[in-house]
MARDRENKOL-802680 format. One line per field, with one value per residue (C-alpha): residue number from 1; z, x, y. Coordinates in nm, 4 decimals. Layout:
BEGIN
k <- NUM; ... .
pz <- Z; ... .
px <- X; ... .
py <- Y; ... .
***
This chain:
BEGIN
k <- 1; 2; 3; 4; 5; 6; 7; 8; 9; 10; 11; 12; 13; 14; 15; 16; 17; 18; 19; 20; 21; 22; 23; 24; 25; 26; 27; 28; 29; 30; 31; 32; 33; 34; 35; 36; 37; 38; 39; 40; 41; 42; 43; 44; 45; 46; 47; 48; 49; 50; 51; 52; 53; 54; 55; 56; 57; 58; 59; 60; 61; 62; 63; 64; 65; 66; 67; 68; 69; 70; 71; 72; 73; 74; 75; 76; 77; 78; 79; 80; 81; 82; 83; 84; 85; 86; 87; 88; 89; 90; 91; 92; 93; 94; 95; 96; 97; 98; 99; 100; 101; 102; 103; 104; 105; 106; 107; 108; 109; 110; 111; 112; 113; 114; 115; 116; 117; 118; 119; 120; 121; 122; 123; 124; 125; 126; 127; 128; 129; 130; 131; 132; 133; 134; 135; 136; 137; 138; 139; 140; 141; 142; 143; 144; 145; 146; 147; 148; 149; 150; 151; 152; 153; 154; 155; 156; 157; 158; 159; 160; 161; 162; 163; 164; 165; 166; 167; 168; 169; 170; 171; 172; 173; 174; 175; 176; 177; 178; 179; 180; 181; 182; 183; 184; 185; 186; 187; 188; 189; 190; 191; 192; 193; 194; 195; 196; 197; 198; 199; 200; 201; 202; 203; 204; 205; 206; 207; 208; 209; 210; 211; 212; 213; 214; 215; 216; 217; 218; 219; 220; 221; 222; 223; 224; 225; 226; 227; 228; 229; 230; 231; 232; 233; 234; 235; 236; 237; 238 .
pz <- 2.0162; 1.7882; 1.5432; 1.3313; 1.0579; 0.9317; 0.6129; 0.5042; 0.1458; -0.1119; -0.3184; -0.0700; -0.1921; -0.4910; -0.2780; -0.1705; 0.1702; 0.1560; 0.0302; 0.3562; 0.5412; 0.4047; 0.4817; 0.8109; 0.8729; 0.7558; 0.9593; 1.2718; 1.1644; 1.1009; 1.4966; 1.5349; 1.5882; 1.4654; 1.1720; 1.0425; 0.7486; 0.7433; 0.4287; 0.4897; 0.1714; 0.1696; 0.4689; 0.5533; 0.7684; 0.8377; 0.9617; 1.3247; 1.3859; 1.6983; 1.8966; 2.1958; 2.2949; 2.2644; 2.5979; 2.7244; 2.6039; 2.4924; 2.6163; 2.4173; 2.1393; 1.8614; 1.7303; 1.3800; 1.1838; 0.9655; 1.0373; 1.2728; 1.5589; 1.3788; 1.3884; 1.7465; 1.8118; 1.6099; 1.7713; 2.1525; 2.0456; 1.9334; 2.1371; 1.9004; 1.6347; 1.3166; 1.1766; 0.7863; 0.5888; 0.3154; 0.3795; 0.2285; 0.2969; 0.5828; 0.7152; 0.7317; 0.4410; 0.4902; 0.5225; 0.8173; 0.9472; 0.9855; 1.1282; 1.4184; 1.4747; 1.5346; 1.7712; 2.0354; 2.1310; 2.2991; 2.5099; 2.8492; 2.8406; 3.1364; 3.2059; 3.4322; 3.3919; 3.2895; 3.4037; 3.3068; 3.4470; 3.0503; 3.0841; 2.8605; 2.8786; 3.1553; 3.1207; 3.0360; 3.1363; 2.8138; 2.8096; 2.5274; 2.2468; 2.1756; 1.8182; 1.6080; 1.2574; 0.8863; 0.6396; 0.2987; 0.0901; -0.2758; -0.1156; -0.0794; 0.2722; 0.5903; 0.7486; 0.5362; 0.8367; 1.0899; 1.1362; 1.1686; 1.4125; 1.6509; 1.5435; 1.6721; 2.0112; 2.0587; 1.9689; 2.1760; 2.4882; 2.5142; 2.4301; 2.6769; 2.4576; 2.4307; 2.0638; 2.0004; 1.6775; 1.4047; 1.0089; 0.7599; 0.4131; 0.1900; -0.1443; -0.1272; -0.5248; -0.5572; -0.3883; -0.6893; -1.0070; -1.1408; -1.2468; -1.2959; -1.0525; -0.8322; -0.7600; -0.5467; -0.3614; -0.2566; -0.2101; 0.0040; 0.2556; 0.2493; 0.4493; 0.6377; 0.7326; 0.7818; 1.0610; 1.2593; 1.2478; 1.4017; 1.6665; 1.7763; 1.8176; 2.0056; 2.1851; 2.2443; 1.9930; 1.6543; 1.7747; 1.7020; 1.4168; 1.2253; 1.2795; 1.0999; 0.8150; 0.8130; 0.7567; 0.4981; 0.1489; -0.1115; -0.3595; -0.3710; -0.2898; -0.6282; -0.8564; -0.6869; -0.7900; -1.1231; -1.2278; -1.0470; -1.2314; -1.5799; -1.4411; -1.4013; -1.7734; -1.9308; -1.7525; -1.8447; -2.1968; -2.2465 .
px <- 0.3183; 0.1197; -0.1458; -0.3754; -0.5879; -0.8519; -0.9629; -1.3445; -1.3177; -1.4142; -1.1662; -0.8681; -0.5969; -0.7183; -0.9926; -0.9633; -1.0272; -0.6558; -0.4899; -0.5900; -0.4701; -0.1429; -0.0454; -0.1896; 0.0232; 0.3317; 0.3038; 0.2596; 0.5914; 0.7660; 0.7101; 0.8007; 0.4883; 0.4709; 0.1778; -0.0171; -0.2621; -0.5445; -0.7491; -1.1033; -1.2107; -0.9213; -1.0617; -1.3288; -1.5635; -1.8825; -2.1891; -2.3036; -2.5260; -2.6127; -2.6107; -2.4474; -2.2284; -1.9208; -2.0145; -2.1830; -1.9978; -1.7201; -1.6498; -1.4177; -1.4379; -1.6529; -1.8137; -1.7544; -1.4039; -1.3302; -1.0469; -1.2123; -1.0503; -0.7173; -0.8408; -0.9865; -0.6258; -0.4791; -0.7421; -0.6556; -0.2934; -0.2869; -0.2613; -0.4479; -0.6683; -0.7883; -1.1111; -1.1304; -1.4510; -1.5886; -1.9057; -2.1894; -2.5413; -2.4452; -2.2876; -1.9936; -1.9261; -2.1072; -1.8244; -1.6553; -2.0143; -1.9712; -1.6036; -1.7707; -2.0593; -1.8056; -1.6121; -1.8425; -1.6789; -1.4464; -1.7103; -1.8465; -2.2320; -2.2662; -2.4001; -2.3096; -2.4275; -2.1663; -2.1049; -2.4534; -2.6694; -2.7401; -2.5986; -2.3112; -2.1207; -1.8854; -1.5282; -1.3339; -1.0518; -0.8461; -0.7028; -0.8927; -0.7326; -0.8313; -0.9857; -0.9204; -1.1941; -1.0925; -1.3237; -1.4138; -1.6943; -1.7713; -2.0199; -1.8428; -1.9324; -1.7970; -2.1491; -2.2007; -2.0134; -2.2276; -2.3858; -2.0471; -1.9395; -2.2099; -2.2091; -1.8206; -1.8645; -2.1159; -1.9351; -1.6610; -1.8341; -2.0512; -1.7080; -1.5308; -1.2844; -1.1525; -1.2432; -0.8269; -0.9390; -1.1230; -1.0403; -1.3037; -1.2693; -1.5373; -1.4406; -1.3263; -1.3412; -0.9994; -0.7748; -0.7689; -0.7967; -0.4667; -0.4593; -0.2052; -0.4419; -0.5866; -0.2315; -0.0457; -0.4038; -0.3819; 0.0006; -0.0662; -0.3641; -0.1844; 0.1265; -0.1579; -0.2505; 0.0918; 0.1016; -0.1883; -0.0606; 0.2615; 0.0792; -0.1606; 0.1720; 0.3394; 0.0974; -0.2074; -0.4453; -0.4426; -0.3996; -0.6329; -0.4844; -0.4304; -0.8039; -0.8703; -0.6640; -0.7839; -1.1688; -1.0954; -1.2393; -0.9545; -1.1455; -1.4714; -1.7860; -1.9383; -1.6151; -1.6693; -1.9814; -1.9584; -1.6626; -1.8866; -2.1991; -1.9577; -1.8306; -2.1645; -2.2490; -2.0292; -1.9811; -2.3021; -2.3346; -2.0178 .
py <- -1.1997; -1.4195; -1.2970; -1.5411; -1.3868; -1.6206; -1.4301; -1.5474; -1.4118; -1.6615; -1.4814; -1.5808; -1.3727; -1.2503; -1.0521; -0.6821; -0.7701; -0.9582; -0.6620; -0.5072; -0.8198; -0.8692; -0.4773; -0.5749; -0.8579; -0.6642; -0.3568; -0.6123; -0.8227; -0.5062; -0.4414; -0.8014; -1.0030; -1.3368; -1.3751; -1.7046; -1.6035; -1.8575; -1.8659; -2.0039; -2.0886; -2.3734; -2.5180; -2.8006; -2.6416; -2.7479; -2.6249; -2.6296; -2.8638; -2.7424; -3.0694; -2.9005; -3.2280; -2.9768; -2.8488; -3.1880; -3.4622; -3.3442; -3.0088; -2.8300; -3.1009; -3.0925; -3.4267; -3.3377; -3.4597; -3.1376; -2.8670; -2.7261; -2.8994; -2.7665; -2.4044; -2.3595; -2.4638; -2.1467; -1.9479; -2.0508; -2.0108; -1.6503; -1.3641; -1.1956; -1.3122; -1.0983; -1.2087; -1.0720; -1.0551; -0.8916; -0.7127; -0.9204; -0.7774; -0.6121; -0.8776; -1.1240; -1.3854; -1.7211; -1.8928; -1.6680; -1.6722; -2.1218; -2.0469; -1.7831; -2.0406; -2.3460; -2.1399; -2.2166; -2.5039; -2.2407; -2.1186; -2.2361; -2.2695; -2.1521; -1.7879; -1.4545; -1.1251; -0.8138; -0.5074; -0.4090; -0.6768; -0.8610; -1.2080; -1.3662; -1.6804; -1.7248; -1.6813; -2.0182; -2.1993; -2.1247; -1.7037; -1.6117; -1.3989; -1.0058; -0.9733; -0.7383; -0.6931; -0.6261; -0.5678; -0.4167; -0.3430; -0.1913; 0.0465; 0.4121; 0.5082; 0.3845; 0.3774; 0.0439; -0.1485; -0.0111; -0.3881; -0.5205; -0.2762; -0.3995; -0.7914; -0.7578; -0.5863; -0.8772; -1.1240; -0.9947; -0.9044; -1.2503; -1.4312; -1.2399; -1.1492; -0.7844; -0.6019; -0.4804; -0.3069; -0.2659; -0.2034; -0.1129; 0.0036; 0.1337; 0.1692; -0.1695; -0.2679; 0.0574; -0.1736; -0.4116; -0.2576; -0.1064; 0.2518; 0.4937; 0.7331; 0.4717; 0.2753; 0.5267; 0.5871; 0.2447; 0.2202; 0.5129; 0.3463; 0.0127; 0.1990; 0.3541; -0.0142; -0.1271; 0.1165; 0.0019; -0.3532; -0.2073; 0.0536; -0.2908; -0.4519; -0.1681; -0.0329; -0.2693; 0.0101; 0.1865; 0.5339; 0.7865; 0.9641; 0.6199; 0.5424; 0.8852; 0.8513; 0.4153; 0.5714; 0.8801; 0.7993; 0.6790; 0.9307; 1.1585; 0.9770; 1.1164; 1.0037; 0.6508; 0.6044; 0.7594; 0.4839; 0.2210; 0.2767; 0.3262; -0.0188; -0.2041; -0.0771; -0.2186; -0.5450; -0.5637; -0.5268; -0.8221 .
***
């Protein structure tokens, strides 16, 4: 099995949404999967001009020269592909926003309608990965992601592609600062992590009681924003 995460952080791995990643990717090599760890913010992606000659001209081809070409490749190639994203007002990162956009060119233009009469894109040629979702934020409640949750159903359902699972952590900013309280916390969720990558591996899901333990707080909603606020203060006054 082959599993691509194309992380959108502009932080690469110095982000918290990589700490998530890389337990990810671990738990999912542990149960023998093969990983590639893409960091977007070291690619040349441009924008989408929206010209369309990627399903007229040259289907499947995009006009532009930029890595793009290189990482609709990775994508096709993967059996499954994690897209990872911090949460930036309520939504993806700009620059995992450009990758989505330019992954058109893996779409047929054409239209059908689902299971429920609302139309998507047809199916294409190519055998589309599953997608699985990471993503943080410094906000302390998991509701924050409830944009993402639908953007990524969406985006999987008009893509035909099946939504595998789905990784959110609020709290985000714990998973980088070192504290004798806060590091076996984290130590703790990252093995937590490490076994979803392994149960997607194994059995195709996260299982239930992983998704339970993947959503509990890391620490008291009121302590969290307590040491935020104290945070904010004095960043400020520097």
């Amino acid at each position: 099995m082959k599993i691509t995460v194309f992380n959108g952080s502009p932080k690469g791995r110095r982000g918290n949404t990589s700490v998530v990643a890389e337990a990810f990717m671990r738990g999912a090599e542990a149960a023998g999967a093969e990983t590639e760890y893409v960091l977007l913010h070291k690619k040349k992606i441009n924008h989408c001009t929206g010209c369309l000659s990627c399903w007229t001209k040259t289907p499947g081809q995009c006009v532009q020269r930029d890595d793009m070409a290189e990482l609709a490749e990775k994508y096709l190639a993967s059996d499954i592909v994690v897209l990872a994203t911090p949460l930036y007002v309520d939504n993806v990162s700009g620059m995992t926003k450009v990758f989505m956009d330019r992954l058109m060119i893996v779409c047929d233009p054409h239209f059908e309608p689902d299971e429920t009469g609302e139309t998507r894109h047809v199916r294409t040629a190519w055998k589309l990965p599953k997608i699985a979702v990471i993503s943080t934020c410094g906000f302390p409640e998991q509701s924050q992601f409830q944009v993402l949750k639908l953007l990524f159903r969406r985006m999987a359902r008009n893509m035909q592609g099946e939504l595998a699972a789905e990784i959110y952590r609020s709290q985000g900013n714990l998973l980088t600062i070192p504290h004798d309280i806060i590091t076996p916390i984290v130590e703790k969720y990252k093995k937590t992590v490490e076994a979803a990558g392994r149960e997607l591996v194994e059995q195709g899901k996260i299982s239930a009681a992983t998704a339970a333990e993947l959503d509990a707080p890391l620490v008291p909603k009121e302590l969290y924003i307590d040491g935020a606020n104290r945070h904010w203060d004095k960043a400020g006054k520097r």
